[in-house]
C-alpha positions as MATLAB code, in Angstrom:
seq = 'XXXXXXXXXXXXXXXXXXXXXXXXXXXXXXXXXXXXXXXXXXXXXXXXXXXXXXXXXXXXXXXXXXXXXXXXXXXXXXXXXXXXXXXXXXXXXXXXXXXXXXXXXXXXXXXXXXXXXXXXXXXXXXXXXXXXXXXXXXXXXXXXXXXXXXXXXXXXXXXXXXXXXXXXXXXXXXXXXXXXXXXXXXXXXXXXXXXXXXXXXXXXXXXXXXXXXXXXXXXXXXXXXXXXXXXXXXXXXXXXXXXXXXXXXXXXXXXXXXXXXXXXXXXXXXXXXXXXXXXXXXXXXXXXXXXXXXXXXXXXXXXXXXXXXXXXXXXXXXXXXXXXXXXXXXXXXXXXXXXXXXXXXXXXXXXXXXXXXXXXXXXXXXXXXXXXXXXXXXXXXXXXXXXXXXXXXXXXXXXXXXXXXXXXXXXXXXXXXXXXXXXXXXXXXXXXXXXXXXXXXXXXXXXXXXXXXXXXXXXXXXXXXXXXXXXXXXXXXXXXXXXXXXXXXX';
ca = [
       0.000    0.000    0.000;
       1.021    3.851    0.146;
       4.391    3.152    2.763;
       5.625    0.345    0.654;
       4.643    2.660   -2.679;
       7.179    5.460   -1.312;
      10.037    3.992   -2.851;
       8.744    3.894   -6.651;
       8.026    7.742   -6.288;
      10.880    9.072   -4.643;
      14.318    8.327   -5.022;
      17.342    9.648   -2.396;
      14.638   11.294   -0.631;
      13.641   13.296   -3.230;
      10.070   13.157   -4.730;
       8.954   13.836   -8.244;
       6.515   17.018   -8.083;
       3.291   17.055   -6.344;
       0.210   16.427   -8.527;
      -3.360   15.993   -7.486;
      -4.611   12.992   -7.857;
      -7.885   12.008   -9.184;
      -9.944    8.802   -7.131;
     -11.481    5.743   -8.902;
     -13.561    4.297   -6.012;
     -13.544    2.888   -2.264;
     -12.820   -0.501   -2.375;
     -14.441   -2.568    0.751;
     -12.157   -5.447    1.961;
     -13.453   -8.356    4.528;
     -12.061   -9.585    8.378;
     -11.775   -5.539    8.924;
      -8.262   -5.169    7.131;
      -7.693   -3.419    4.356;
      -5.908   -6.983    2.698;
      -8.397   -9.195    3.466;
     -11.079  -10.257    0.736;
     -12.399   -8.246   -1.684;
     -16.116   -7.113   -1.060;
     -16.686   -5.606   -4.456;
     -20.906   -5.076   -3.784;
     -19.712   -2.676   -0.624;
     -17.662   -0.387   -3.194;
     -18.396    3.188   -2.789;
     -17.807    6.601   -4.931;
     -15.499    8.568   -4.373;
     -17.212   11.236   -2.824;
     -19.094    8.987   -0.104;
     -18.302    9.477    3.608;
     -16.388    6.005    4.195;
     -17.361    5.805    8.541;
     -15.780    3.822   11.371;
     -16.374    0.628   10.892;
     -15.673   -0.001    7.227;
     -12.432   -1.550    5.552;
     -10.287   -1.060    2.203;
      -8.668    0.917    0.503;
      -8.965    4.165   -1.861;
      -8.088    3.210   -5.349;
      -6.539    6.549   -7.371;
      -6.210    7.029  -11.145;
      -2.569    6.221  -11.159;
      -3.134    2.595  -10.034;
      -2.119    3.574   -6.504;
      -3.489    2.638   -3.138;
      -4.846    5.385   -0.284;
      -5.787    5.222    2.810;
      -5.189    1.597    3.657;
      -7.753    1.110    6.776;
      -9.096   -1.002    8.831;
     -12.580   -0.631   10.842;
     -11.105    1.800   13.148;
     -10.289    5.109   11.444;
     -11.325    8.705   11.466;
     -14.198    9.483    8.741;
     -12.431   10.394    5.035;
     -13.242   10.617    1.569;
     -11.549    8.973   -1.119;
     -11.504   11.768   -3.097;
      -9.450   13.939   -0.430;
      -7.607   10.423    0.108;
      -6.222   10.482   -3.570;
      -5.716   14.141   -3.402;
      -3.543   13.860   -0.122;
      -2.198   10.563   -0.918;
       1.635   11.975   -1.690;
       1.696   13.444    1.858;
       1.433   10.073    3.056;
       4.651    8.699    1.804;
       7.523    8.760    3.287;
      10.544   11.296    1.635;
      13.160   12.137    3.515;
      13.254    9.703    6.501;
      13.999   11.007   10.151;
      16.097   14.348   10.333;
      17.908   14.707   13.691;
      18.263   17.821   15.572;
      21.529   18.198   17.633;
      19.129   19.313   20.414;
      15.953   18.398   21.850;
      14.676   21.620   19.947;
      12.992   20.514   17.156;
      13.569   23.932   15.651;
      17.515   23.855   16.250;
      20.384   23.233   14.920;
      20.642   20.252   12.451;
      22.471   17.229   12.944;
      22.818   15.335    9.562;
      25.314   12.254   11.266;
      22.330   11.029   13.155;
      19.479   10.923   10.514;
      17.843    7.395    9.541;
      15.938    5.977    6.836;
      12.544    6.173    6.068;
      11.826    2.102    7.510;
      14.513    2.430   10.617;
      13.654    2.673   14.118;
      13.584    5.786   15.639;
      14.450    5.346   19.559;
      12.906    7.861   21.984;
      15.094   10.405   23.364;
      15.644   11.945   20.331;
      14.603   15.282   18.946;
      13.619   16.133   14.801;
      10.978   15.298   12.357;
      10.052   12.499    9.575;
       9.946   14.209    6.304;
       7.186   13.393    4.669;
       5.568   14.285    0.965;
       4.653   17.827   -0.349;
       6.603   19.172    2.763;
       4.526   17.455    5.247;
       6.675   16.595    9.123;
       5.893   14.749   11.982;
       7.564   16.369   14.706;
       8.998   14.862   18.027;
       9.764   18.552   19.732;
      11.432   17.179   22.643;
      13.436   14.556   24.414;
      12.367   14.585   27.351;
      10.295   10.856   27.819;
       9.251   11.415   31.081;
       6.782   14.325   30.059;
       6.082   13.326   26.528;
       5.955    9.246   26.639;
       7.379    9.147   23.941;
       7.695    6.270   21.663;
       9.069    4.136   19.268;
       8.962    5.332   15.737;
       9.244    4.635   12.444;
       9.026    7.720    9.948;
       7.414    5.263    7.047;
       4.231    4.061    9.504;
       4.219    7.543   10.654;
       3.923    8.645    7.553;
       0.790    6.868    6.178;
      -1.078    7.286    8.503;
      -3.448   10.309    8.252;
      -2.799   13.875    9.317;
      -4.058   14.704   12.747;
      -5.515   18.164   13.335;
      -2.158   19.121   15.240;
      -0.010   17.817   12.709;
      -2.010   19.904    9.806;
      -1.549   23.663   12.070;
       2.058   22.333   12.788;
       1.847   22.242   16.525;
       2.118   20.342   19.455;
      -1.275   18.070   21.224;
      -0.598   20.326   24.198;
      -0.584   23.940   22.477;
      -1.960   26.722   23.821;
      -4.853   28.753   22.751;
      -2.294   30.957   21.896;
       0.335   28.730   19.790;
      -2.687   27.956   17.971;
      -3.872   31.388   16.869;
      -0.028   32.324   15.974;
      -0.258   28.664   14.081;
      -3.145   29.784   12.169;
      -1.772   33.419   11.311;
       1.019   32.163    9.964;
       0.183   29.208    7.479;
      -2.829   31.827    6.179;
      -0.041   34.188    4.975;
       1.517   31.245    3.377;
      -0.993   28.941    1.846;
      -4.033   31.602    1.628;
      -5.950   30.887   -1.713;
      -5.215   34.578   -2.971;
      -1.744   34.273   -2.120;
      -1.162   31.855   -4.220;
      -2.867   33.073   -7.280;
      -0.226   36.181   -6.491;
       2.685   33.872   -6.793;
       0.896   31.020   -9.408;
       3.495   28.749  -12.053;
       4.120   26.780  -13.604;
       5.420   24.573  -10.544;
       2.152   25.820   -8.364;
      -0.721   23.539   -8.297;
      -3.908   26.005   -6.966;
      -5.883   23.294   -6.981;
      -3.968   21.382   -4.386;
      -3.209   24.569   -2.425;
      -6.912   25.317   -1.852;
      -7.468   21.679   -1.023;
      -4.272   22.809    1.834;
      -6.103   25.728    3.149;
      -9.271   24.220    3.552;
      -8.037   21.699    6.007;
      -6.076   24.002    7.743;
      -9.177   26.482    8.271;
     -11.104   23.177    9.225;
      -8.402   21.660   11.539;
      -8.085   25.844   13.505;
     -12.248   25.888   13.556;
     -11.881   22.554   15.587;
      -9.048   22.924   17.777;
     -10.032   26.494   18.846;
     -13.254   25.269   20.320;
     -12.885   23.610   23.835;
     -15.395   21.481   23.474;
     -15.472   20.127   20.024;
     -11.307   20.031   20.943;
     -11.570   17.649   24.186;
     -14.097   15.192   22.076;
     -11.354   15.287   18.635;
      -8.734   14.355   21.754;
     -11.053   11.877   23.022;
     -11.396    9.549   20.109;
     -10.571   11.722   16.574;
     -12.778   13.090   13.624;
     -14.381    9.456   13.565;
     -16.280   10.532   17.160;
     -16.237   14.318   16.597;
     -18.316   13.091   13.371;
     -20.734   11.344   15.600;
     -20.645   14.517   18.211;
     -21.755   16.988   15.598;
     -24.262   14.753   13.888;
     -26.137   14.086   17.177;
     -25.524   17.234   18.672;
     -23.553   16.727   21.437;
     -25.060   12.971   22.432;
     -21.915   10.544   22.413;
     -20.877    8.357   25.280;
     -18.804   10.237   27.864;
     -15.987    8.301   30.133;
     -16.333    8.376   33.742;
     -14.511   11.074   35.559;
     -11.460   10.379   38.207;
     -11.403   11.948   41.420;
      -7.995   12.054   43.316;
      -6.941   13.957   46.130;
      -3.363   15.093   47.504;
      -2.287   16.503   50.452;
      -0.608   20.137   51.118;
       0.639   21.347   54.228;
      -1.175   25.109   55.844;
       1.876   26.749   54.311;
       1.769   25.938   50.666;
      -2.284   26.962   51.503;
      -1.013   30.338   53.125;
       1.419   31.388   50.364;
      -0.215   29.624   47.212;
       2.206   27.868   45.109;
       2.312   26.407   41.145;
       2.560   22.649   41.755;
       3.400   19.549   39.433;
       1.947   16.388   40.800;
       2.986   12.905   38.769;
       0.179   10.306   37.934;
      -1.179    7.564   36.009;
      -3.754    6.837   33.613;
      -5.205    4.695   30.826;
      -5.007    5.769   27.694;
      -6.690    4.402   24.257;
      -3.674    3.844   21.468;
      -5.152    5.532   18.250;
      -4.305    3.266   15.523;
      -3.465    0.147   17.466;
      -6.376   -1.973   17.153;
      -6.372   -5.882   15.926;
      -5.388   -4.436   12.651;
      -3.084   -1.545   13.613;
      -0.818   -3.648   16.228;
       0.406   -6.372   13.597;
       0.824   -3.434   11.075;
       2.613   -0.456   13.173;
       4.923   -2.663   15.161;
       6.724   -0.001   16.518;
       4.764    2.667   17.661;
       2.186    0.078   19.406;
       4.747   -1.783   20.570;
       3.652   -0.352   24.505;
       0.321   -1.053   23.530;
      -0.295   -4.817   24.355;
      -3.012   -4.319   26.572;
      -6.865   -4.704   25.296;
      -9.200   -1.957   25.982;
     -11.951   -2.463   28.318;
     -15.260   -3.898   27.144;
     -17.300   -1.518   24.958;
     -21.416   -0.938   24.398;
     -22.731   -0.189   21.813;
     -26.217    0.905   20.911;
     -28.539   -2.440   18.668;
     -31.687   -2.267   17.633;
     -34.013   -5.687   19.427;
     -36.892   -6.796   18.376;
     -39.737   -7.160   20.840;
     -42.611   -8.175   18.756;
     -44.481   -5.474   16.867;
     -42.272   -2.887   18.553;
     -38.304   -2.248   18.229;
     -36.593   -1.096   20.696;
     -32.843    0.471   21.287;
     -30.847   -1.629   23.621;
     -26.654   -1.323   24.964;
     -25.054   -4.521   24.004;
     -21.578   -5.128   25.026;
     -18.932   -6.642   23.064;
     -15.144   -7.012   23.569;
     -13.088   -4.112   22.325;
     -10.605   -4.484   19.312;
      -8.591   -1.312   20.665;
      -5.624   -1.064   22.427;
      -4.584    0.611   25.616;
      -1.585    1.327   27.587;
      -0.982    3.189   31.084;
       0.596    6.420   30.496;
       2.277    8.455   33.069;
       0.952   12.209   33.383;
       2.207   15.643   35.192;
      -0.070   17.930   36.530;
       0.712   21.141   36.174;
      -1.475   23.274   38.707;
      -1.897   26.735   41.190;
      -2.986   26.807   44.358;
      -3.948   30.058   45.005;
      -3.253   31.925   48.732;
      -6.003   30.873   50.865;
      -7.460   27.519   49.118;
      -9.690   25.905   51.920;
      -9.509   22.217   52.911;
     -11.152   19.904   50.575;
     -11.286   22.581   47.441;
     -11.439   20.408   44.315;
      -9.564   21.833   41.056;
     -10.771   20.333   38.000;
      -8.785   19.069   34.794;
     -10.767   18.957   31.857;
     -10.365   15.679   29.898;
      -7.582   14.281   31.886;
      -9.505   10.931   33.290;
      -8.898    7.481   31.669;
      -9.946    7.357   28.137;
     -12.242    4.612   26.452;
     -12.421    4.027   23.387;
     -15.507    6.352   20.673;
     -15.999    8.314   24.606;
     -15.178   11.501   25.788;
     -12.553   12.227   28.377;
     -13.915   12.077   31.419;
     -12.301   15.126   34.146;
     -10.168   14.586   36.477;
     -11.367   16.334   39.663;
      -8.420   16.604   42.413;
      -9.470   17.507   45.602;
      -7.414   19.443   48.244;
      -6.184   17.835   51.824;
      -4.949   20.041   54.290;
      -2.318   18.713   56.753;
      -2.437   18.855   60.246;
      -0.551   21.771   61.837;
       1.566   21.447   64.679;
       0.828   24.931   65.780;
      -1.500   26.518   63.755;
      -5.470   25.790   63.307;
      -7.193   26.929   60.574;
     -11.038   28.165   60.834;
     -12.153   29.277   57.463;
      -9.726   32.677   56.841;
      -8.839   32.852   60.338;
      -5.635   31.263   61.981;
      -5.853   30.057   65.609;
      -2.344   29.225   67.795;
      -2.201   28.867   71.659;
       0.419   30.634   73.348;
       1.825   29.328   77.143;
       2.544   32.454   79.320;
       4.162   31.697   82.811;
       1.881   32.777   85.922;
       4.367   35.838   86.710;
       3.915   37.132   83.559;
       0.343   36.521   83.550;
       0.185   39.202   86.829;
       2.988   41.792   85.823;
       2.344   42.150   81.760;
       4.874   40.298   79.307;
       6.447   41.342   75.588;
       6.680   37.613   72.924;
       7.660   36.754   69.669;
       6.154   34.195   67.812;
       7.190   32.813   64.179;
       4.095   33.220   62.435;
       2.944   30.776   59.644;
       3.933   32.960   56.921;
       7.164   32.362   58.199;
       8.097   35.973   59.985;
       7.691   37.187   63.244;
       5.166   38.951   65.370;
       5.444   40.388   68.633;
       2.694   40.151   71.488;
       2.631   42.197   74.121;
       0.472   42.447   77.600;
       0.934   45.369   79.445;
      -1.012   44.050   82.592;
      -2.411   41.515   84.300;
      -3.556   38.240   82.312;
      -6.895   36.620   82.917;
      -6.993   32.942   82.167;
      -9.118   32.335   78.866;
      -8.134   35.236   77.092;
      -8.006   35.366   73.235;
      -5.918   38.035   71.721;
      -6.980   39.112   67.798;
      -4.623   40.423   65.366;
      -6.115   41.736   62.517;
      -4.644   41.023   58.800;
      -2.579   38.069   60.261;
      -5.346   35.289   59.105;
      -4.797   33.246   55.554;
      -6.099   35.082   52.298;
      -9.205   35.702   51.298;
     -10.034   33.860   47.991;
     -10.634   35.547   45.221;
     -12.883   32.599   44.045;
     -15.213   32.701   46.906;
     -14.535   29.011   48.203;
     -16.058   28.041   44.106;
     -14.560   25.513   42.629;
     -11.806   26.342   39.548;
     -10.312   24.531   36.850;
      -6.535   23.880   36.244;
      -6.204   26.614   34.096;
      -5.514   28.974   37.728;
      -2.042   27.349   36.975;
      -1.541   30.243   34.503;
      -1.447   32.756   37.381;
       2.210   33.804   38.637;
       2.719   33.481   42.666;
       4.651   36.314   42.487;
       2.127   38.503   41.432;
       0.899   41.389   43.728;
      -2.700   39.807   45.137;
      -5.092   42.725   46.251;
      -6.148   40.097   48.290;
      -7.707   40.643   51.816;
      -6.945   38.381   54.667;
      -8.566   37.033   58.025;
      -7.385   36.934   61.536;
      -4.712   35.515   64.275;
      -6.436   34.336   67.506;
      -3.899   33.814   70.135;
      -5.459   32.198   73.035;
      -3.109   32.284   76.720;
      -2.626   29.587   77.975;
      -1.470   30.474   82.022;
       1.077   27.787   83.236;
      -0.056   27.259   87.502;
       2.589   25.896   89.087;
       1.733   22.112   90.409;
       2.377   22.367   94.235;
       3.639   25.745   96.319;
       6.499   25.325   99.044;
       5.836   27.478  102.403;
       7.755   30.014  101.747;
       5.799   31.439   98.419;
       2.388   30.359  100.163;
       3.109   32.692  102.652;
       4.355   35.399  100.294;
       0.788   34.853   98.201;
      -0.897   35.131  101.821;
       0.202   37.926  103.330;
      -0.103   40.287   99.428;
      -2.713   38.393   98.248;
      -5.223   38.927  100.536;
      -8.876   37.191   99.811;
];
């Protein structure tokens, strides 16, 4: 199919120049893999929606092959399949960066071929037709999880949305807008009529800029985002169609514990964790074809349900059947990335939007992480208020006393009695309490993390009760009871 096609159109990584192709038909294939036996009454045109649960391949007026599936896949088109098909070969192979910036400095020495494997660790990009890269943009394993890779599977597969605006699955809003300003100066349809030749197909270019303006309309809406993350254009496609009624994975709830001063100062936190996560790509069909990058990806998804129709007589009715899942799924290791803000109460839950275990054709459930706060061994907290007990010996309970204390914030304060001490007393200092939140005990998401601890917070704060605690001596010898007698008269 198109990855072992990439050698008879491109030679020394160079490819002969991009032409549109033009698509013959859909051709349906049996046992959900695109070489298993021809089911020629299943054909389609080229301009049918080929959905989830369909195999074959595109057949293109040149003789060649596109989009190779099995049943799991996002929705496509053979006619966009043909016309994309040279972007799914494999042209230059992998090209190393001497860093782990992507965007650095080349390093030529360590490139590889388009059908070697690709350790992770490694930073650079498969080249791919008509300019097309798959970018690994850092190194570092731990965050990324990365895996093994081999530019030629990479390749053939299709475009993700990211891949299209050229950034990362974890850009910002931001990254994204920049993304889209950029590739519309370059690839915008009256653009290229400015600049059309002889070696300028406008045809193929406006075929470009629609799925860019497609892939930035998706990405730049939250929601429609979190269900394309979820389980690709295959459930977004259902999403739209049924407005919003697709299966939704349970959410995760967690909790982790600070101690009163991380809750007094605020502080951005990273908290490590584990979830399950569905391999796109790897199912029955996938695993024996993409060795490499499912090679983590042994484990079988749990069970799925899907929606039959049952007969019951006159009347049919909708029922959930469930039926063993064909995907794959692997545990993934995850950092949260988070702010507490100054004064978070005890059991506050922040909420991160799609980060629960995935199943597969569901949407990501949240993770909701709830706030513990540790025992003090001085300090108790009551709402914005800050309670301590303070021991004051019985002589300085009767002549007045000056103390310092380390406060919670971590500076001191200075009490001071001028007089005479009555047991039970509770001393206020105003200001000296935790802050007052500026979300009004509500609940927040994790995108608080964006604020900067360092910032100057207008924020007002509670109280310090300091209760005395009067130390009595446990027996008296004569010579003091006398003393308390004779000036301490009843």
């Amino acid at each position: 199919f198109s990855t072992i096609q990439a050698e008879d159109l491109c030679s020394a990584g160079v490819c002969r120049p991009s032409r549109l192709r033009s698509c013959v038909a859909w051709r349906q294939t049996a046992q959900c893999s695109p070489q298993g036996r021809r089911e020629s009454q299943s054909d389609r045109d080229c301009d049918v929606l080929i959905e989830d649960g369909q195999s074959g391949y595109c057949e293109c007026s040149d003789g060649s092959r596109a989009r190779a599936s099995s049943c799991s896949h996002d929705p496509f088109t053979c006619k966009d399949a043909c016309a994309a098909f040279e972007r799914e070969l494999c042209t230059g192979g992998w090209k190393a960066s001497e860093t782990c910036d992507v965007f650095g400095p080349r390093n030529p020495a360590k490139d590889q071929g388009c059908r070697e494997v690709v350790t992770p660790g490694v930073a650079g990009y498969c080249e791919c037709g008509m300019g097309r890269q798959i970018r690994r943009s850092s190194c570092d394993i731990q965050k990324h999880q990365l895996e093994p890779l081999v530019c030629a599977e990479a390749c053939a597969e299709p475009e993700s949305l990211y891949q299209v605006m050229m950034i990362d699955r974890d850009a910002t809003d931001q990254e994204l807008k920049k993304a889209w300003r950029e590739l519309s100066r370059k690839i915008h349809p009256d653009k290229i009529q400015q600049q059309a030749s002889k070696d300028t197909d406008e045809e193929a270019a406006a075929l470009r800029f629609a799925e860019i303006r497609q892939a930035y309309d998706i990405l730049s809406d939250p929601a429609r985002r979190n269900v394309y993350d979820s389980g690709g254009m295959a459930l977004l496609t259902k999403y739209d169609r049924e407005r919003g009624n697709v299966a939704k994975a349970p959410d995760l709830q967690a909790q982790t514990e600070l101690p009163l001063e991380t809750l007094f100062h605020g502080a951005n936190l990273t908290l490590p964790f584990e979830r399950r996560v569905v391999c796109r790509g790897c199912d029955d069909y996938g695993i024996q074809h993409n060795p490499a990058r499912c090679s983590q990806c042994r484990d079988r998804c749990p069970d799925e349900y899907i929606n039959v129709k049952v007969r019951l007589g006159p009347f049919t009715l909708d029922q959930k059947q469930r039926q063993r899942s064909s995907q794959r799924c692997r545990s993934q290791k995850e950092l949260l990335q988070f702010f507490v803000e100054p004064g978070t109460l005890d059991g506050h839950v922040i909420t991160f939007p799609g980060m629960a275990s995935q199943l597969p054709a569901a949407v990501n459930g949240n993770l909701h992480l709830k706030i513990i706060q540790r025992p003090h061994d001085t300090f108790i907290r009551d709402n914005d208020d800050i309670h301590t007990t303070v021991s004051v010996t019985l002589r300085d309970a009767l002549i007045g006393f000056e103390k310092h204390i380390t406060h919670l914030g971590g500076y001191d304060i200075k009490l001071q009695h001028p007089g005479v001490l009555k047991p039970g007393t509770v001393a206020r200092l105003p200001g000296e309490g935790m802050s007052k939140r500026r979300d009004s005990a509500e609940n927040y998401t994790s995108s608080s993390a964006e604020n900067d601890i360092n910032q100057d917070y207008p924020l007002e704060r509670g109280d310090l009760l300091v209760e005395y605690k009067i130390l009595f001596p446990d027996s008296l010898d004569s010579t003091t009871r006398n003393f308390i007698t004779e000036f301490f008269p009843s």
